[in-house]
Every structure is written in structure tokens, then in C-alpha cells.
N, C-alpha and C positions, 0 to 999 in steps of 0.2 A: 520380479523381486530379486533382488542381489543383496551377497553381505560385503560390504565395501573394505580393503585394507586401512584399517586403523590401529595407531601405535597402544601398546599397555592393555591387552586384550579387552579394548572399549571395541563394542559389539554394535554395528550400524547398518540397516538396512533399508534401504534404496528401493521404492513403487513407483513401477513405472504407468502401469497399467490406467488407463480412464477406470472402469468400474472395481479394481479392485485398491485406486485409493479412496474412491466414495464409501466403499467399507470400511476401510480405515478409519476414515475420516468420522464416519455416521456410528463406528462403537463405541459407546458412552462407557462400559464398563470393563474391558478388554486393559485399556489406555491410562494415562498418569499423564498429563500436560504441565502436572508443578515440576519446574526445574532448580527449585530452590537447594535442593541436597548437595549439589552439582557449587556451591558457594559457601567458601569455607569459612569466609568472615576477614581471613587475612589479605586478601588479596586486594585489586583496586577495584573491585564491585564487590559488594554482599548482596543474599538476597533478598534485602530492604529495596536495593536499587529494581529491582525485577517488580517490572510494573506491568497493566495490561489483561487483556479479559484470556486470551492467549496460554501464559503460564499459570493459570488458576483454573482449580478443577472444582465438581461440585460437592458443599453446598455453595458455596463463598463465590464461584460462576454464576451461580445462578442467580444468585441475590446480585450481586454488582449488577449483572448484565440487565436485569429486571429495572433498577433502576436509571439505565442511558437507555435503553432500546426503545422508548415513547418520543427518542428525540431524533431518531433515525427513521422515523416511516413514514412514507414519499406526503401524506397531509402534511405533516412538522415541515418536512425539510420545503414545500411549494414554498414557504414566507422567504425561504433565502435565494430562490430563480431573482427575482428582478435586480438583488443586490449583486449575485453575481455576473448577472448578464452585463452591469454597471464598469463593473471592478474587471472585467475581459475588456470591454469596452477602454476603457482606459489604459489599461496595458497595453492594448493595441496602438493607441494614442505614444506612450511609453515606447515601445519599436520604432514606429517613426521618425519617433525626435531623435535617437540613438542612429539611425542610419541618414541623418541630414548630409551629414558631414562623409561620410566614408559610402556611404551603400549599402551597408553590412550593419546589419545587428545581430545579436543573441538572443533567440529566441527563447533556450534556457532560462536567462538572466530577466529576461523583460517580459516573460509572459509562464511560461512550463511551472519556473518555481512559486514565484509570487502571485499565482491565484489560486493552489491548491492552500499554500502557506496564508497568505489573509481572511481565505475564508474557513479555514480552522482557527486561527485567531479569532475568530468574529463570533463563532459557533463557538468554544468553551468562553469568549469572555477574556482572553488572555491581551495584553499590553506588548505588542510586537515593535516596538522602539529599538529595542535591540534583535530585530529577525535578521541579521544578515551573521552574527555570531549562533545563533540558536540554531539556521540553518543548515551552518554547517556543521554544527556536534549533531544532526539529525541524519547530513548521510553518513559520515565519519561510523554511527553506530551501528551500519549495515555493511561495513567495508570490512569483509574478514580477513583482507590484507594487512591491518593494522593491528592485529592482535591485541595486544592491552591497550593499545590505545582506544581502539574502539568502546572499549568496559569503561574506561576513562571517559567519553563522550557522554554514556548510558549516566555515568555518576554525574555529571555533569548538569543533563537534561535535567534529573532526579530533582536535582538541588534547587536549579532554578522554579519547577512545579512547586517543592516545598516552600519555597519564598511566599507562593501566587499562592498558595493554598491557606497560607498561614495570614497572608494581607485582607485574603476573600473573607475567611473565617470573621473578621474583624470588620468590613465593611462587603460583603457580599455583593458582586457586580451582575448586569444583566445578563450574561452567558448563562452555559450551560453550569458552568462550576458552582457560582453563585448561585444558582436554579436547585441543584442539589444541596447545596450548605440549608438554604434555607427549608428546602423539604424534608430533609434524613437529619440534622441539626446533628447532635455528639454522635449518633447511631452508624454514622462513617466515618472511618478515624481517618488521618491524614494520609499515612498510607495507602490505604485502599483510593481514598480519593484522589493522591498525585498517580497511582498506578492508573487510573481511570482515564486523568487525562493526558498519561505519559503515552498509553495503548492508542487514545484515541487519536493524539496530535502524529505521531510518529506514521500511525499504519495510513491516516489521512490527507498526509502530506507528501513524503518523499515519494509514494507509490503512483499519486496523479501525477507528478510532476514528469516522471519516467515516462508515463502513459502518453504524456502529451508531446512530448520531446520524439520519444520513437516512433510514437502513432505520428506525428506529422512526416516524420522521414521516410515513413512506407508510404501514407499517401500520393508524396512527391513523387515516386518514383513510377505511376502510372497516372498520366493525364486522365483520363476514363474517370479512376479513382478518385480523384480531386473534386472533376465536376458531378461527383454525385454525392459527394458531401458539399459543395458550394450551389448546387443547382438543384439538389433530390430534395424529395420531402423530408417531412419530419420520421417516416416510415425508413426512408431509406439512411435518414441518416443514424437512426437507434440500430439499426442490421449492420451498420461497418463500425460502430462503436462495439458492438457484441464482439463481431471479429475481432475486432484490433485486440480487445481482452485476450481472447482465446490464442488469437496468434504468439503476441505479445508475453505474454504473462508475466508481466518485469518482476513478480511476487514469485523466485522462482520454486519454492518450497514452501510447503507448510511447516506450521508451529512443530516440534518433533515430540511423539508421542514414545513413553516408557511404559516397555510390555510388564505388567500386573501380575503375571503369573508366567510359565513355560506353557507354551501351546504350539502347534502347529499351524501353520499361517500361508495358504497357499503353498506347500507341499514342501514346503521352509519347518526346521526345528528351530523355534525362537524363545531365547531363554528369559528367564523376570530381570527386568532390569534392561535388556535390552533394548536400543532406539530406533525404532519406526518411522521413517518421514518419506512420506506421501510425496513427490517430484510434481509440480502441478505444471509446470511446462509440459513435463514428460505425458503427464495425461491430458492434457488439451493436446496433444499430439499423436494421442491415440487414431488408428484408423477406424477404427469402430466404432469413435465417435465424431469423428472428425471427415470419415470420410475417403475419398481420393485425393491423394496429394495432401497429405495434414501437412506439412512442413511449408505450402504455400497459403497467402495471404489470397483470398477469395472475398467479395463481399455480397458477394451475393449465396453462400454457402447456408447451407441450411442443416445444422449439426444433428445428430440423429437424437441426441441430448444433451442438458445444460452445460458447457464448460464449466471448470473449474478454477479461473482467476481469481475467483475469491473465496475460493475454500469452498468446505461445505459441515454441515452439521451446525454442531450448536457451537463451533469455534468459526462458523462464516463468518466474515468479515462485516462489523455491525455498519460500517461506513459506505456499503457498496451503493446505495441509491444515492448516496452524496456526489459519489466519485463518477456514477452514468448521468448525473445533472452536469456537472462541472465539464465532461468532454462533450457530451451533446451541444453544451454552448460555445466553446471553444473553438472545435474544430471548423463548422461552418462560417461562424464570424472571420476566424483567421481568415477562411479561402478567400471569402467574401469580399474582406478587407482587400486583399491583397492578392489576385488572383493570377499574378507574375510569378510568387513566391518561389524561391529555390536555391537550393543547397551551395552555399561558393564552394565545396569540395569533394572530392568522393568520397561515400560510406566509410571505406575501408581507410580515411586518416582521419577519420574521427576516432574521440578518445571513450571508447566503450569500458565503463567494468567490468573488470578481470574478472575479482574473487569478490561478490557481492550479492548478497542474499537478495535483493532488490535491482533489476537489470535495469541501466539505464546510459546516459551519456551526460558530461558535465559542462560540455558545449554544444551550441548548433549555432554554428554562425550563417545568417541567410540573406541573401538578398532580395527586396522586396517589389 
């Protein structure tokens, strides 16, 4: 646990630990997850714009998340396997036609983003006509290079939900959005509802996309590797999607939590008000849970306990069975497909982000 230098005596501390951000993470009463205070009204977000299960605490957590979390457990989410196994499929189709001509495609472009992004469209219900502007105000919002502009992204998404929110209200569509208008009727007001599927499209999109773009690059870079996501079972390939989380963790922090009172906190004087954020890279790299050698990519590792890629407690990430269906389909098909597959460049000229809460790259060009 460290207190990080930050300007205007704002008080920030840094968990590195596996087991002592699971405590973190797992006290309900300790913590403050609203960060609405923090928005003053003048600036280019208010905290109207703060959407998401994330910055809300209970009771108002509890009730929103009561009403998505029926749509997120693995019976719900089996109806959408074949659709997406469909929509991989065709993107794969999609790569191909793109490297007719050159040799080269963007795996990014033609597969990474566009099937975590359709099949979040498809699950709230959402009209993705315009996903190629939406996508980009979605990483723009994790890019803490861009300072206001990033708030500007966040107000941006907002608006456009409030549009969907306001047309659904009016003619309710088959998604999940529609699903809720017509179950909760006034009893959820617009806010709450565009924060619902602000939370859900954002943390369900840009995070697979990363997942799938990096987890292919580490693959590549042991043949073994490849053939046991293109040749292993279904066993062996749910154990390297485990890994690649743990390894990976493109989520590289958790939501930051605001100490409630002055306590003592792992041998730390931590005062009320102060912000707590749990490093979840930093603990999936723990030795002690991770083992010999955390900082390497094993797939066949057997962790002494659960990683932490997707948080943990009652702010875990409600999308995480969506997001191990979508790479369990993914990854082997790609190999499958294409089992020449490989990088036209070295790691190290690829365009990795710097300063972004969500690790990931915004090219992979590959030949196939």
C-alpha cells in the first residue's frame, strides 16, 4: 500500500497486494464508490453524466444491479453463443476480404472491436448505425491523456443513451433496455436507466476488445501456445482464457473507492475522504497468488486463487460471463481460421496506451 504524490493535498492510495485488494474490494461499509461530489456542475461533465453500477453505492446499487443481473447469468447469456459464434464468423470472413489485396489486415478493425461492440448492441437493444463515432467517444473516455476531453466523450456517450432512452420509452425495442422500460415502467427514471446502459455498453466493449487484440499478440508469440488454443479442448481453452485475464488485465484498476471515516488500513493512517484504488494488475501479479514467475504468461498455471480481472465484491464486473463466452469463441476460431497468423511487426512498434485506464492497442496489423 503506498500514498502516491498528488498535487493540492488530494490523498491517493495505491493496493498492490492480491489478498489485501480482495478486502478492499469485499468492504461494503468501510468505502464510498459515488464520485458525484468530485463534479461541480460547471465544468464539461456534471454528475448527471456519471453513469454505471460502479459509482453508485447502496441502496440505489443494489436495486439497479437487481434489476440487469437476471441478464447476465450464463442460462440468459447460452441464447446469444450461436449469435455470436455467427458474428466471429463473419468477421473472420471480414479479415479476409481486407487482406485480398495487401496481405495485411487489422485485426483491431475487423474483428477485436466489432464483436465485443455488436454484441453489446444486440444485448441492450441499441441501433449501432452510427458505431464507428460511438466507438470512438468509448475509448477516448478511458484515455486519461485527454483530460477534458475525455469528460467531453463521457457527456457525449450520455446524450446519445438519453436519445435511446427517450425513443425506447416511446416504442420499447427487444434488448435489454426495452426489457426494463417495460418491467420497472416510471419506477426507473432516465438517468438511472442511461447510467445502466452507459456502465454496461462501456465496461462490455472496450475491455473485450483489448482482451482480444492483446490476448492474440501473446498467443503469437509461442507456437505451443497457439496450438493449444487451435487444437486443445474446450478445457484447455477456458485455462488460457483464465490466464490471458490474469496476465493481461487491460482493466488496469479498480472503480476508486472513498475512505468513510479515518482508520487504519494495513499499517497505513488513512484519513475520511481519502481514495483507495485497489491496482488489479498489481494483484493478479501477486506471487502468492500467482505463483512462480507472476509476471510471465503460463497456460497451464494453476493460481492458488481467483484472479482479479474483474474485480471482485458486489462492484464485480456484471458482464464477466459475457466477456469468457465472446474470447472462448474467438480465440480458437481465429487460430483455426487462420493458423499461418502473424504479427507484420515487432511488439515493441506497436502503438500501446500510455495513460489509459483500460490497456490495450489501437492497431494489430497481421498477416494471415
Amino acid at each position: 500500500m503506498q500514498l502516491l504524490p498528488m498535487p493540492f493535498d488530494f490523498r491517493l492510495w495505491l493496493i498492490t497486494g492480491h489478498e489485501e485488494s480482495r478486502q478492499v474490494l469485499r468492504d461494503r461499509s468501510s468505502y464510498s464508490n459515488d464520485i458525484r461530489h468530485l463534479f461541480s456542475g460547471d465544468g464539461p461533465s456534471t454528475a448527471d453524466d456519471v453513469g454505471g453500477l460502479g459509482f453508485t453505492d447502496p441502496p440505489t446499487h443494489t436495486r439497479l444491479r437487481k434489476i440487469v443481473s437476471p441478464e447476465f447469468t450464463m442460462r440468459r447469456l447460452a441464447r446469444l453463443e450461436p449469435w455470436i459464434d455467427e458474428l466471429v464468423d463473419n468477421q473472420l470472413d471480414d479479415m479476409e476480404k481486407a487482406a485480398q489485396d495487401t496481405g495485411v489486415a487489422d485485426l483491431a478493425t475487423h474483428l477485436a472491436f466489432p464483436v465485443p461492440f455488436q454484441t453489446i448492441c444486440e444485448l441492450l437493444g441499441l441501433d449501432y448505425d452510427d458505431r464507428e463515432a460511438f466507438a470512438r467517444l468509448g475509448s477516448a473516455r478511458f484515455d486519461a491523456s485527454l483530460g477534458g476531453a475525455a469528460f467531453g466523450a463521457v457527456s457525449a456517450q450520455r446524450e446519445f443513451l438519453f436519445e435511446t432512452v427517450e425513443r425506447q420509452r416511446k416504442d420499447p425495442g427487444p434488448g435489454l433496455l426495452g426489457q426494463i422500460i417495460r418491467d420497472e415502467g416510471d419506477t426507473i427514471n432516465d438517468v438511472d436507466l442511461a447510467g445502466l446502459a452507459d456502465g454496461i455498453f462501456t465496461g462490455g466493449f472496450e475491455t473485450t476488445a483489448g482482451m482480444i487484440t492483446l490476448g492474440t499478440m501473446v498467443l503469437l508469440r509461442n507456437p505451443d501456445h497457439a496450438s493449444l488454443v487451435r487444437d486443445g479442448s474446450g478445457e484447455d481453452v477456458d485455462r488460457v482464457v483464465e490466464e490471458l485475464l490474469r496476465y493481461l488485465s487491460v482493466v488496469q484498476i479498480a472503480f476508486p473507492r472513498f475512505a468513510k471515516q479515518d482508520m487504519e488500513l494495513f499499517g497505513q493512517q488513512v484519513r475520511a475522504g481519502d481514495v483507495i484504488i485497489p491496482s488489479l494488475s498489481g494483484a493478479n501479479r501477486d506471487g502468492k497468488v500467482a505463483g512462480d514467475q507472476p509476471d510471465a504468461f503460463d497456460p497451464v498455471r494453476v493460481p492458488a486463487s481467483g484472479h482479479l480481472a474483474f474485480g471482485h465484491g458486489m462492484h464485480r464486473c456484471i458482464g464477466a460471463e459475457l466477456a469468457r463466452i465472446e474470447l472462448r469463441a474467438v480465440f480458437p476460431k481465429l487460430l483455426q481460421r487462420f493458423p499461418d497468423l502473424a504479427l507484420t511487426q515487432p511488439e515493441s512498434d506497436l502503438s500501446f496506451r500510455q495513460l489509459s485506464f483500460v490497456y490495450g492497442v489501437d492497431a494489430l496489423p497481421v498477416t494471415l
